[in-house]
N, C-alpha and C positions, 0 to 999 in steps of 0.2 A: 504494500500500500504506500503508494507516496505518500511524503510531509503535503496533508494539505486534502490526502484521500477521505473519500467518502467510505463510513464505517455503517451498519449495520446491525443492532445488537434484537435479538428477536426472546424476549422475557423481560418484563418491567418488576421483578422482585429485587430483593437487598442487593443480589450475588449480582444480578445482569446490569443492577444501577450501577454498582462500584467498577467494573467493569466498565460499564460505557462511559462514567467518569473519566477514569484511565487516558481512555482512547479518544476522550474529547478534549481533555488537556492536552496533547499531541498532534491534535488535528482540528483542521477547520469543520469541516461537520459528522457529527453522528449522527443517529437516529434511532432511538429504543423504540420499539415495538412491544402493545400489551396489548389486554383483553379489558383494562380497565380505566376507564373513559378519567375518573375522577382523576387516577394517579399520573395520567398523562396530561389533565389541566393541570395539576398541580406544579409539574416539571415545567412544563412551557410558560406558567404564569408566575410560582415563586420557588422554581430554581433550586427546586426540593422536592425528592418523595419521600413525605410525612409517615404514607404510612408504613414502607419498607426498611428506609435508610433516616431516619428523621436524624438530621441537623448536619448531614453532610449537603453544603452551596455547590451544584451544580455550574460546571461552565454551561454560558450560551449558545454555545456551538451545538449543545447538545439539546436536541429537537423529539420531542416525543408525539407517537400516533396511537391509533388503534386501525391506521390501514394498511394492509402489510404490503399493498403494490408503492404505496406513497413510500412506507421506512427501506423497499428494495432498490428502488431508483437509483441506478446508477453505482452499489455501492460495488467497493472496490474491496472490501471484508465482511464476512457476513460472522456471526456470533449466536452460536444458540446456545440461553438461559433459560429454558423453561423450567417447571419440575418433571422430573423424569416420566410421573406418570402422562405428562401431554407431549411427550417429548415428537408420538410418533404422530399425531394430530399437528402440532406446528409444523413439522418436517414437510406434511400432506399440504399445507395450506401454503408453504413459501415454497415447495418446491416450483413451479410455471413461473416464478421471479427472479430467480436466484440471477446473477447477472453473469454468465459463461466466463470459465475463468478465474472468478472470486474466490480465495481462500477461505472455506468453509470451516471454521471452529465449533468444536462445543465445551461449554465450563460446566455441564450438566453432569451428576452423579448417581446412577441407579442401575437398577436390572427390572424390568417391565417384567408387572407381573401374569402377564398371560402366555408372553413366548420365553419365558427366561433371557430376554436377550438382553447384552449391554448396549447403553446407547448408539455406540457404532456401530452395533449390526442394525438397533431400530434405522438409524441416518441412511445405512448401505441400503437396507429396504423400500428406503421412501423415498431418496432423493435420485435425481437422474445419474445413471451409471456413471457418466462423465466427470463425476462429481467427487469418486471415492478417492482418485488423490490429488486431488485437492484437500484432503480432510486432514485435521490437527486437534488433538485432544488435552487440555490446559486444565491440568490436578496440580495439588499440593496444598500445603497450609496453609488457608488464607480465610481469614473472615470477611466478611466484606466492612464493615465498620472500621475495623483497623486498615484495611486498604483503602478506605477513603478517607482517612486522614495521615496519611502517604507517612504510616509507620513501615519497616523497611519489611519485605514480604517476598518470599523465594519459590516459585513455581514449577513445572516443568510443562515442556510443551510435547507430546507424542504424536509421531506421523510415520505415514507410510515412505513417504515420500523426501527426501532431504531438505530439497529448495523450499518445499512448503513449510517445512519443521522452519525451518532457517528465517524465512520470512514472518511467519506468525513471530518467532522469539522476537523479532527486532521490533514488529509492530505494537508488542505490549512491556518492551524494555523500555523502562524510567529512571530516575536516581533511588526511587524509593521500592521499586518491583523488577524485580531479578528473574531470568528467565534461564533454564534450564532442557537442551534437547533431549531424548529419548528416541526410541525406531519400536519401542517394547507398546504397542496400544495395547493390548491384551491384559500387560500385566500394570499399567497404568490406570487404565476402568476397572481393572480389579479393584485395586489399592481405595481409589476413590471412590468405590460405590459400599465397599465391605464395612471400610471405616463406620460411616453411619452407623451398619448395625451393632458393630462390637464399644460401640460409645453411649449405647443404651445400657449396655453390657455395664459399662464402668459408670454411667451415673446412678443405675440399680446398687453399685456400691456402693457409692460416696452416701448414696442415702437413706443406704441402714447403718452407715457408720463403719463401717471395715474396715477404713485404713489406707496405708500408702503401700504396705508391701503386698497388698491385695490388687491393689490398683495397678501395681508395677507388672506382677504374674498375668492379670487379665489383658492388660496392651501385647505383653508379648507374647502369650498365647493365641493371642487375636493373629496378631499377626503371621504364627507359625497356620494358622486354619485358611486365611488368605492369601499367603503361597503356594498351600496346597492346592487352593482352587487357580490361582493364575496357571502353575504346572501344569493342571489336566487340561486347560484348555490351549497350550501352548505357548504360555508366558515365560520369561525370562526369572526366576528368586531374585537375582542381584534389584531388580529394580523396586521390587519391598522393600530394600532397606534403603529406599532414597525418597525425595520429599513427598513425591506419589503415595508411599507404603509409611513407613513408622511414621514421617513428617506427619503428612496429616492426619493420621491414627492419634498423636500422641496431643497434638492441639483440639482433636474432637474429643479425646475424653478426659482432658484437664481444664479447657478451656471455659469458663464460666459461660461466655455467648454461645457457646454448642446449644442447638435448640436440640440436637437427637438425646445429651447427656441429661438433657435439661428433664425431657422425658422420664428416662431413667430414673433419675435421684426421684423424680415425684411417684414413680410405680415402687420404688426403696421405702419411700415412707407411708407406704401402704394405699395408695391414688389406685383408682381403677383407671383402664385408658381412656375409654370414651372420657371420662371427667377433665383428664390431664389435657387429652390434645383439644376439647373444647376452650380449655383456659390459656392454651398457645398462641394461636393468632395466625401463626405462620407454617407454612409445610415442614414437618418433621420427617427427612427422605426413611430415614431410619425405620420406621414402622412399617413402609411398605416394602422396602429391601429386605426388608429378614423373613419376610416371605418368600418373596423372588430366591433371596441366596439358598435358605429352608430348602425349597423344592429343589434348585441346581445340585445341591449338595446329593441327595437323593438322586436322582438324574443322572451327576457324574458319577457316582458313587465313593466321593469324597466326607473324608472323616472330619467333620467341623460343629464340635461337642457345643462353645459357643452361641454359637448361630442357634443350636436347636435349644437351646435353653431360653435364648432371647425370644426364638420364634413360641415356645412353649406357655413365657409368661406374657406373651401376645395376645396370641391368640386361642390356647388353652385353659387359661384363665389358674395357669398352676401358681403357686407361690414361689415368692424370691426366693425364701430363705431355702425351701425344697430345692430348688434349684440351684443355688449353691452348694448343698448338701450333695448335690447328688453328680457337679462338675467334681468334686474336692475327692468322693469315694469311687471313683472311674480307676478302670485297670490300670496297673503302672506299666510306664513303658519309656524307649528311649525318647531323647529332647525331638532328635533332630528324626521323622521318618517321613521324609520327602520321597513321592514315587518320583523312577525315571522319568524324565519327558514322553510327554502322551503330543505326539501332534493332532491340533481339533484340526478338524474338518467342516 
């Protein structure tokens, strides 16, 4: 994208605002795209979404619609921020705009829960074949609150394809956001979509009180159960322990603004869910990914004790404390039993 390109960001929530901030501070115009009429007067008139991002000031460059041929116009990057669960809904509706050519991103974190799939396979499915390298997948630790107030934030960018990896990095390197390449997408929507659920995992702790050596064993357990699934699907390990995998595991389940931990700690203090996520406000990815991953797991036939615990006191209606009981008395066995590489198909 030239100094001066037309950007494209398609979700008007926390993550796709901070984001089109980013890219509007850089550039003459953006464009977010949403489904909600208010929060796009609110940007265009005072330079702020209230109800996403409240008190992060808006550059002017950055234009908000609810018409998706008006935000496609001409852009020169396109960005997709929805929630995963609409992910393949937006894909359907901006696919006939997309402008030939345009570096297609997504900041989106999930696995849909009817096909199992990560969002790059919903993207490959929806958008015109021409499309698929062009695509670039941008994980890692980031709040969006804290990236909009240009606290310094390290990401990575995964593609298929080099030049596009290479171009997206530079188009969203700042002094205050650091970009990081990857060729691993597999094990990078891993990392970013599992997080969610094992951060419900760890605010279920925080909020019976358990502790820090509890909390320490649950992240890296987590993340031994989401290598396993990268593996089987033909991921890379090494890119687990990079800001994709622990990075943003380790800020979703210590981070106070985690809305998935947020979850958590209130099902720890005994909340039922309907209660808790009525009292959120905002999409928790987490509750529906522990379903998606739930069934993947089952599916690949990957061993991730985690997940079924999480998925358990989901939607089983079992208790935490059983469920810690019953992570803690599981067979013993070695740290490390990563199967060979399985290639998906």
């Amino acid at each position: 994208m030239s100094k001066g390109g037309r950007a494209c960001v398609l979700g008007s929530g926390a993550w796709g605002t901070a984001l089109a901030k980013v890219l509007a501070e850089k550039n003459e115009e953006v464009w977010i795209w949403g489904r909600n009429a208010e929060v796009a007067t609110q940007i265009n008139e005072h330079r702020e979404n209230k109800r996403y991002l409240a008190g992060a000031i808006l550059p002017a460059s950055l234009r908000a619609t609810t018409d998706m041929t008006e935000a496609l116009r001409g852009a020169e990057l396109v960005l997709f921020v929805p929630p995963s669960h609409a992910m393949r809904e937006v894909c359907k509706l901006a696919a006939p705009f997309i402008p030939e050519g345009a570096p297609i991103v997504s900041a989106t974190k999930g696995i849909e829960n009817e096909t199992l799939m990560f969002m790059d396979q919903v993207m490959e499915d929806e958008l015109p074949k021409h499309a698929r390298q062009r695509m670039a997948f941008l994980s890692g630790p980031s709040f969006a609150k804290e990236l909009s107030a240009h606290l310094p934030t390290a990401v990575v960018i995964a593609a298929h394809d080099a030049k596009i990896c290479d171009h997206v990095m530079r188009a969203f390197h700042t002094p205050y956001l650091r970009t990081y390449a990857s060729e691993d997408v597999i094990g990078v929507e891993c990392g970013g979509a599992m997080k969610n659920v094992i951060a419900i995992a760890a605010g279920v702790l925080d909020g019976m009180g358990l502790g820090y050596n509890t909390r320490a064993a649950l992240i890296t357990r987590g993340l031994a159960e989401t290598a396993r699934l990268s593996i089987a699907r033909g991921g890379t390990p090494l890119t687990l322990a990079g800001l994709a995998g622990m990075g943003d595991l380790v800020l979703t389940c210590t981070g106070e603004l985690s809305r998935n931990r947020t979850v958590g700690v209130e099902l720890g203090r005994g909340k039922k869910l309907p209660e808790v996520l009525a009292s959120l406000g905002h999409v928790a990815e987490g509750v529906k990914t522990a379903k998606s991953a739930y069934d993947l797991s089952k599916k690949l036939a990957v061993d991730m004790p985690i997940t079924s615990e999480v998925h358990a006191v989901l939607y089983e209606d079992k208790s935490t404390q059983q469920a810690v009981i019953d992570l803690m008395a599981r067979e013993l066995g070695p740290e490390f039993d990563l199967p060979k590489t399985r290639m998906h198909h």
